[in-house]
C-alpha positions as a printed NumPy array, in Angstrom:
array([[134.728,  85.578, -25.564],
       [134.   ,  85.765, -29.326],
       [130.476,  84.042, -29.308],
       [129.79 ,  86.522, -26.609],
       [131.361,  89.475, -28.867],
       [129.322,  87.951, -31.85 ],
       [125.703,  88.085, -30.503],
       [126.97 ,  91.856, -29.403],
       [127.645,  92.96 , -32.562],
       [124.017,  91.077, -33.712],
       [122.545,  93.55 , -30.95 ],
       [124.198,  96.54 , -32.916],
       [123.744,  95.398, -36.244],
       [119.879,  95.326, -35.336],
       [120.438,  98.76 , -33.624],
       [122.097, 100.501, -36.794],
       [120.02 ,  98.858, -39.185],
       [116.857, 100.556, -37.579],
       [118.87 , 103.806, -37.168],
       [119.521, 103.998, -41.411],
       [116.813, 101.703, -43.215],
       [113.634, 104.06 , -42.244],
       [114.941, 106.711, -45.165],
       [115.129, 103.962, -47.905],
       [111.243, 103.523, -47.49 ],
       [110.524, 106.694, -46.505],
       [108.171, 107.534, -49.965],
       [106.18 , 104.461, -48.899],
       [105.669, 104.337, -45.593],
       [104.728, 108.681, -46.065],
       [102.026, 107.74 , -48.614],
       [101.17 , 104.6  , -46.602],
       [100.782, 106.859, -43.054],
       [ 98.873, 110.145, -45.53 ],
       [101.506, 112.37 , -45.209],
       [104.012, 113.982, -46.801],
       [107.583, 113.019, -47.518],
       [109.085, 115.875, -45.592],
       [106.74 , 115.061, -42.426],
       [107.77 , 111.389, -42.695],
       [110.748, 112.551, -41.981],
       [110.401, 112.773, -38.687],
       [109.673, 109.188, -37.661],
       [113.879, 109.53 , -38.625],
       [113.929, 112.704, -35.942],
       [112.326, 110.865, -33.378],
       [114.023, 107.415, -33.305],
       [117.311, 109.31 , -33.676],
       [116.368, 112.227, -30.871],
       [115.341, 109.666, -28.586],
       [118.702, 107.803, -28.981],
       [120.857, 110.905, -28.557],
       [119.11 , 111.966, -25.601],
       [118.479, 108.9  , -23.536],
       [121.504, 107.461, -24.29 ],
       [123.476, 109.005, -21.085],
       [120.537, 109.385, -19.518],
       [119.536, 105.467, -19.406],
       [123.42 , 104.894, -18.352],
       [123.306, 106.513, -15.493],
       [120.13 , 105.107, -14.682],
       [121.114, 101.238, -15.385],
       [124.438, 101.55 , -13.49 ],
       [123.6  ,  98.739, -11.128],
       [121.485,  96.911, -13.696],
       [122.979,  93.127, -14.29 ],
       [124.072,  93.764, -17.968],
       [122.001,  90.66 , -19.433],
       [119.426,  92.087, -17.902],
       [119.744,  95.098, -19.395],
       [120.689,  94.372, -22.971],
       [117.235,  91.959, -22.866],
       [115.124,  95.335, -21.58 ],
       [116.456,  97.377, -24.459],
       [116.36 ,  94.932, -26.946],
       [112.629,  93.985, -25.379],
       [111.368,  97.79 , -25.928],
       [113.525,  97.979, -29.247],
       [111.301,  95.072, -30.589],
       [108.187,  96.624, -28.967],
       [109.141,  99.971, -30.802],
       [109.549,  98.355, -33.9  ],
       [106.66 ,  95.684, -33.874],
       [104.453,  98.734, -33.439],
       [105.583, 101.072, -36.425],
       [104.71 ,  98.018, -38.419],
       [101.273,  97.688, -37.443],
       [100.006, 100.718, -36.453],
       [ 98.16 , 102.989, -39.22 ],
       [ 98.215, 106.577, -37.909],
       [100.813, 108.467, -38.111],
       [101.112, 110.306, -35.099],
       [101.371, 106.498, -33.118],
       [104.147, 105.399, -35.447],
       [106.367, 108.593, -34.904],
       [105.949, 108.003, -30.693],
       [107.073, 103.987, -31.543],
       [109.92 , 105.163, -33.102],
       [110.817, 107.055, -29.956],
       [110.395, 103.581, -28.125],
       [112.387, 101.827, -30.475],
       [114.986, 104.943, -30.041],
       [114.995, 104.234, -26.221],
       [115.708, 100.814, -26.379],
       [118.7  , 101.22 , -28.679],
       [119.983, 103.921, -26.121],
       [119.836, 101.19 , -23.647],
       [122.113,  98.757, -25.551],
       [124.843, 100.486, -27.947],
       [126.806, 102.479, -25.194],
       [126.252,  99.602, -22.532],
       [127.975,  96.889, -25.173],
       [130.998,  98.446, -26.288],
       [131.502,  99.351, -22.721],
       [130.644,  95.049, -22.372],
       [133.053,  93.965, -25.26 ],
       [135.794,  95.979, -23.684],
       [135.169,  93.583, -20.097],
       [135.016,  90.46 , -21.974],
       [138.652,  90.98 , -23.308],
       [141.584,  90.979, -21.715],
       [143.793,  94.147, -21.76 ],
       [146.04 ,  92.871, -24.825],
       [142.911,  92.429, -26.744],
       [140.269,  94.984, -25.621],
       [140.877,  97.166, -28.896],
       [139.818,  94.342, -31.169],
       [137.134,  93.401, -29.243],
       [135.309,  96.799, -29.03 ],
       [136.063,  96.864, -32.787],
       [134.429,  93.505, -33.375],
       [131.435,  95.007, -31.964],
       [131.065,  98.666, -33.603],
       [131.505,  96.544, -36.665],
       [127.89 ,  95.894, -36.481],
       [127.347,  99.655, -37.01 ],
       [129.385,  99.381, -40.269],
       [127.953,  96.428, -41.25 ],
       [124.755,  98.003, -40.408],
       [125.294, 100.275, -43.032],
       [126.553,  98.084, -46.338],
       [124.045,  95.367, -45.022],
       [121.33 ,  96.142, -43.166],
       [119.572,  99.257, -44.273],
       [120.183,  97.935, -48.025],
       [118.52 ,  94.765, -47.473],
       [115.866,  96.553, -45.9  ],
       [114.806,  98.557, -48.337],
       [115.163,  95.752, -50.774],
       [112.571,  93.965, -49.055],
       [110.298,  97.005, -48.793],
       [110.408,  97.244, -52.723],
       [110.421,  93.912, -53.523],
       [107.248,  92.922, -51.176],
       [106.112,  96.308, -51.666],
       [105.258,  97.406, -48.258],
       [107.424,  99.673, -46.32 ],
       [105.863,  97.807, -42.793],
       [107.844,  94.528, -43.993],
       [110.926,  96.345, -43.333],
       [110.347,  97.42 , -39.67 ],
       [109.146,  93.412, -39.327],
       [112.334,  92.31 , -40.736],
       [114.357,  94.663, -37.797],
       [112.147,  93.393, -35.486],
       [113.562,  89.535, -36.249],
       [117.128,  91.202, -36.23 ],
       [116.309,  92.42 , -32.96 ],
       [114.81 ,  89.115, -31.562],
       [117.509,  86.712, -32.61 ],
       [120.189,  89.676, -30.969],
       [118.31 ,  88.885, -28.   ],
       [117.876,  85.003, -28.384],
       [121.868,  85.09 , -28.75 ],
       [122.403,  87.144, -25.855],
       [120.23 ,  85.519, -23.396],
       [121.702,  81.896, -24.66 ],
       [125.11 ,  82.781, -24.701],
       [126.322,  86.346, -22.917],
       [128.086,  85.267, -19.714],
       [128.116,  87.262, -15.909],
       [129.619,  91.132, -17.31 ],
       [130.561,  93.26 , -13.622],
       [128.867,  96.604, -13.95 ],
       [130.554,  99.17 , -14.524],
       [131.344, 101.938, -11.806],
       [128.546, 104.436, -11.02 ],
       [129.167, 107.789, -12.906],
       [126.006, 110.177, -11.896],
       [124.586, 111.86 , -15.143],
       [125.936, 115.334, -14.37 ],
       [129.413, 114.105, -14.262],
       [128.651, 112.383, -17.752],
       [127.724, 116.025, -19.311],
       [130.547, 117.646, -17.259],
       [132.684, 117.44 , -20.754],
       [130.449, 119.727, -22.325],
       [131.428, 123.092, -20.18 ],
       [134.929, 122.885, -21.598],
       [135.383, 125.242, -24.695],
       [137.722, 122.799, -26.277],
       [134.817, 119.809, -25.936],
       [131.913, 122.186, -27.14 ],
       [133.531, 123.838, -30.023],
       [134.387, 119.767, -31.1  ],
       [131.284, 118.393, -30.47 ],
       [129.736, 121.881, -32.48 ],
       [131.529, 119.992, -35.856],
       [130.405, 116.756, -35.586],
       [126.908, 118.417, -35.141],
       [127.353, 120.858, -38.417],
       [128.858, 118.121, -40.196],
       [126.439, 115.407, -39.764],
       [123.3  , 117.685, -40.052],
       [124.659, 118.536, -43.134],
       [124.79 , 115.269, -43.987],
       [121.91 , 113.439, -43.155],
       [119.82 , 116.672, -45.124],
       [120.286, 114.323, -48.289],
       [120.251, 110.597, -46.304],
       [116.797, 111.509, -44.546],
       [115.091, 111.804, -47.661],
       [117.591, 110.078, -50.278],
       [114.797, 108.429, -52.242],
       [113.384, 111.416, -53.808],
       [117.027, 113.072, -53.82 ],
       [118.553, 110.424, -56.037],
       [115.141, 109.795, -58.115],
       [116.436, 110.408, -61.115],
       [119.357, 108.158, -60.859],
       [117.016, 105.317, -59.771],
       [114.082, 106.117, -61.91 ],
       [112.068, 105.326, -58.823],
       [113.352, 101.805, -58.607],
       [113.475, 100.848, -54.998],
       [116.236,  97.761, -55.698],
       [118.295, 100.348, -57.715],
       [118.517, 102.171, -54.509],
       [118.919,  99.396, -52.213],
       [122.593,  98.923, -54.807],
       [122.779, 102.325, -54.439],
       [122.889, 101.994, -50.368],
       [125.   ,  98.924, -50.276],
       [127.638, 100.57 , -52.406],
       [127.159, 103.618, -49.773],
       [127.702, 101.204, -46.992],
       [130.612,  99.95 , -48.54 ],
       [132.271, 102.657, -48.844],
       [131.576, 103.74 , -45.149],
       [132.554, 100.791, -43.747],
       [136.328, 101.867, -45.999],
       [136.149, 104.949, -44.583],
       [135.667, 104.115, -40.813],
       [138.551, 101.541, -41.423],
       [140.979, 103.422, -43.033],
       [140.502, 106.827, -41.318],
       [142.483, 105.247, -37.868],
       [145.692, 104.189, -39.301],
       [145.419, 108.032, -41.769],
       [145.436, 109.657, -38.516],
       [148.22 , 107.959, -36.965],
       [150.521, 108.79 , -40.147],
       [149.369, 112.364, -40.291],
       [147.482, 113.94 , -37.708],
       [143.291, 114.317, -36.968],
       [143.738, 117.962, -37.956],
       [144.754, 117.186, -41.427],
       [142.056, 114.293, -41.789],
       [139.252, 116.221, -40.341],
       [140.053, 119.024, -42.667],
       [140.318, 117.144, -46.133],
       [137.334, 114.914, -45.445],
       [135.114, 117.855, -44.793],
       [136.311, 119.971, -47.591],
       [135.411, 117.026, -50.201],
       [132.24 , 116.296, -48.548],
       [131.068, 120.221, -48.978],
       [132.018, 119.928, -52.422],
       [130.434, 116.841, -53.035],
       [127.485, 118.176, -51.654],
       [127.616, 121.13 , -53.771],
       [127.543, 119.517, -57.172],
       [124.935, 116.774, -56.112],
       [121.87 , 118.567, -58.352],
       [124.081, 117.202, -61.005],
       [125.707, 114.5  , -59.996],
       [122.638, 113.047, -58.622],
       [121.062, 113.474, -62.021],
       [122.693, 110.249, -63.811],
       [123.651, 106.954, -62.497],
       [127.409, 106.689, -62.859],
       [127.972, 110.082, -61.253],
       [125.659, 109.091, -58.706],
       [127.809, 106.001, -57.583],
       [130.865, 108.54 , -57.233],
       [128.944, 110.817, -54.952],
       [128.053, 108.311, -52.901],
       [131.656, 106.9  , -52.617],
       [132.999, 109.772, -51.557],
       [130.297, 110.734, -49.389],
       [131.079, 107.413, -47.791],
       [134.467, 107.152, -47.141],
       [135.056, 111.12 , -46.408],
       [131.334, 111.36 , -44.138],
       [132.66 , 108.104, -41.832],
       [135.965, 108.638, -41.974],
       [135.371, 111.874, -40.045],
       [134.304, 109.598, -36.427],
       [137.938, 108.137, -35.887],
       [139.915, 111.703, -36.058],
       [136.899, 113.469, -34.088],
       [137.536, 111.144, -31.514],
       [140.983, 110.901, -31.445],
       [140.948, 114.899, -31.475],
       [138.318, 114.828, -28.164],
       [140.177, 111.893, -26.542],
       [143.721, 113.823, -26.591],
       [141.664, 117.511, -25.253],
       [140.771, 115.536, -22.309],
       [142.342, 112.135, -21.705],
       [141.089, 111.074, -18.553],
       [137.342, 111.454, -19.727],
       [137.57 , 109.522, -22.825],
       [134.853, 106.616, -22.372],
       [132.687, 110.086, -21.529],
       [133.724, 111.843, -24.667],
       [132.918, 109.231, -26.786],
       [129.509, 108.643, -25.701],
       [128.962, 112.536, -26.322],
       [130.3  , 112.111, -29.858],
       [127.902, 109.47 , -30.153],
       [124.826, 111.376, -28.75 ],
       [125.798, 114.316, -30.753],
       [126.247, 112.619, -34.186],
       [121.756, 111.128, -33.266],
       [121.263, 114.816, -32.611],
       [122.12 , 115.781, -36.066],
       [120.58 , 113.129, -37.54 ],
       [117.323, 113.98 , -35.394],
       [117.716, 117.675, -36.797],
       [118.581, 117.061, -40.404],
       [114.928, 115.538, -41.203],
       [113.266, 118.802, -40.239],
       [115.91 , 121.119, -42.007],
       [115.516, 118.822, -44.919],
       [111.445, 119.25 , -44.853],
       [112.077, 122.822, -45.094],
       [114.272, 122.374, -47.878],
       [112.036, 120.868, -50.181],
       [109.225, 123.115, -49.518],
       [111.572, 125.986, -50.776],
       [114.072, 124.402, -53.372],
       [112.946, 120.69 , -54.562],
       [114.506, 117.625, -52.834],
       [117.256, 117.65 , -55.374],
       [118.905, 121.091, -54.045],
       [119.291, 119.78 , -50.761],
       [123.031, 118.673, -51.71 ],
       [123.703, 122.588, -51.172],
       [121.977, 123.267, -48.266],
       [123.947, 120.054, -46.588],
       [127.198, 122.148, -47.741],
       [126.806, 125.331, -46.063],
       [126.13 , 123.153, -42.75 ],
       [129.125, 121.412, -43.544],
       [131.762, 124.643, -44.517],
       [130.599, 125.971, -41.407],
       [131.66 , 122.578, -39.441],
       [134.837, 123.225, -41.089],
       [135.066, 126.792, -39.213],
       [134.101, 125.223, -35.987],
       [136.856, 122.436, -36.845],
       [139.561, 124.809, -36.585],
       [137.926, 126.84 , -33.981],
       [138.541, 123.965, -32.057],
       [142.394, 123.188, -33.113],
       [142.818, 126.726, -31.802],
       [141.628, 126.075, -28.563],
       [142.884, 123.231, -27.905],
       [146.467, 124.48 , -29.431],
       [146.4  , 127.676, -27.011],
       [145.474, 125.165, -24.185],
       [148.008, 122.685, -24.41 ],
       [150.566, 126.206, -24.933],
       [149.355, 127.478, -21.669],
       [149.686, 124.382, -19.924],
       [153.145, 123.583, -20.832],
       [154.005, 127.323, -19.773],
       [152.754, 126.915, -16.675],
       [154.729, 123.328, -15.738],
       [157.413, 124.417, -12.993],
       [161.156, 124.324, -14.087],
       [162.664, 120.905, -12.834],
       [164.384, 121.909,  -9.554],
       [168.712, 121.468,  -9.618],
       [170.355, 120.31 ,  -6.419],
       [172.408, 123.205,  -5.167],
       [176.08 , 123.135,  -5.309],
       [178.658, 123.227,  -2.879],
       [179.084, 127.364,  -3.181],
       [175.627, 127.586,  -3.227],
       [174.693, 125.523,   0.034],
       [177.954, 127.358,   1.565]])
């Protein structure tokens, strides 16, 4: 079970990697393509679109797929994708092989947690699918700053997307070598998948993680020229920079579980997006020196991916019996914020600078904050109305009464 669970968290290592390096060489690979930084953006908008969309999409089409099978197309057109953004000069080929390289990643993450989950048996499942979405987390203190420490230190951007490319090959080598026979999973038609989304308490959820994460990923999608002055342009200063990021994510997407079971997703969700608004706030100047740099980026760490767990948790207990369906919305709608925050972002600099988009990040994220308790409300009067509406336990009569 663990070398199985190993070369599945390889798969999503290679998946996250590609889904965070591209904005650590996005200066190079813009002046590389002739564009500008703002329109590089959106080779970020359309790996990350392509994700969030064909994610359920692909599921429902791959139901009866063997799952080896599977995980080998995906990681096959991931590789493709990627292979191609390295080689290819013009810009407007590049941005449709990130789309490719989005697909094939949509083909894969869902499909192995849902795989790590059958490998296990029921006392274990929970740390198996952990072992697994570890290679997100990993993904993010590993594998987009050694990326971008290879762009800079071979100065070219198109190393990078090579060296995803070999993350993605050996994922596959592992998984063709050693994944055994996984049953597929039941067939669940793609309308029943998006079903979730008509339910007020759902939507107004899923509306935060959207706000929140578009806020967000304003500052990530182009965080070389936001934190320029901290790094004096030094592309290994930011690689530190990222790692130290990652780092603290990876804290924050541990720790956030065991803070919710002590005191409640409401009260987690709540702090975590408060301090990332401010921190977002006070990045012009915080982003202007080194040290204060490092403490933005903690705390944009641990508070930005310690918001998943309660979100979850908060979606899971609005609707119990859809929760392998929630979570791959939460998913999709955390890539469709991403996919959005690249072509706020370009707007951003063409009005303010690159190093004012810490504010605009913050009114996205206050207003996820509004939607946040928008969403305790409903789900508060819902549970209310429910419990009203449960029947009074029936008494046997007594002996007068049946008389």
């Amino acid at each position: 079970m663990y070398r199985s669970l190993l070369v599945l968290t390889a798969a999503l290592f290679a998946i996250g990697t590609d889904s965070f390096v591209i904005a650590g060489i996005l200066p190079d690979a813009a002046y590389s393509l002739g564009v500008g930084v703002g329109t590089a953006g959106w080779l970020i908008t359309a790996y990350a679109f392509s994700y969030a969309v064909l994610g359920p999409v692909m599921a429902a089409l791959t139901t009866r797929w063997p799952r080896r099978t599977l995980f080998l197309t995906g990681l096959g057109i991931f590789i493709v994708g990627n292979l191609l953004t390295a080689l290819v000069p013009v810009f407007g080929v590049a941005l449709a092989s990130r789309a490719v390289a989005g697909l094939g990643g949509a083909m894969v993450s869902p499909t192995a947690v849902a795989a790590a989950a059958a490998l296990a048996p029921p006392e274990r499942r929970g740390r198996a699918i952990a072992t697994v979405m570890a290679g997100l987390s990993a993904a993010t203190a590993l594998g987009s700053p050694i990326g971008t420490a290879i762009g800079s230190l071979t100065g070219n951007w198109r190393a990078t997307m090579l060296f995803v490319s070999a993350l993605g090959l050996l994922a596959a080598a592992g998984i063709a070598l050693l994944l055994p026979k996984i049953p597929s999973p039941p067939l669940v038609p793609l309308r029943a998948r998006l079903a979730p989304l008509g339910d007020r308490r759902i939507g107004m959820t899923l509306l935060t993680t959207l706000l929140v994460f578009t806020g967000l990923y304003i500052v990530y999608a182009f965080i070389a020229e936001s934190l320029d002055r901290a790094t004096g342009g030094s592309g290994t200063t930011l690689a530190v920079l990222l790692f130290i990021w990652g780092v603290a994510s990876t804290i924050g997407t541990l720790g956030s579980g065991a803070l919710v079971d002590r005191l409640g997703a409401r009260r987690i969700i709540n702090t975590v997006i408060v301090v990332c608004a401010i921190d977002f706030a006070l990045l012009p100047w915080s982003s202007a020196h080194l040290a204060t740099t490092i403490a933005a980026l903690v705390a944009w760490g641990i508070c930005a991916w310690g918001l998943l767990t309660p979100q979850t948790h908060r979606l899971i207990g609005a609707m119990p019996t859809a929760a392998p369906l929630l979570t791959g919305l939460n998913t999709a709608t955390f890539y469709v914020g991403v996919s959005i925050a690249p072509l706020v972002g370009q707007a951003g600099i063409a009005w303010l600078g690159a190093h004012w988009l810490g504010p605009m990040g913050a009114v996205l994220i206050a207003l996820g904050l509004i939607a946040a308790e928008t969403a305790h409300l409903i789900i508060r009067r819902h549970h209310t109305a429910t419990a009203h509406a449960q029947p009074l336990p029936t008494m046997a009569p007594t002996a007068t009464e049946t008389a």
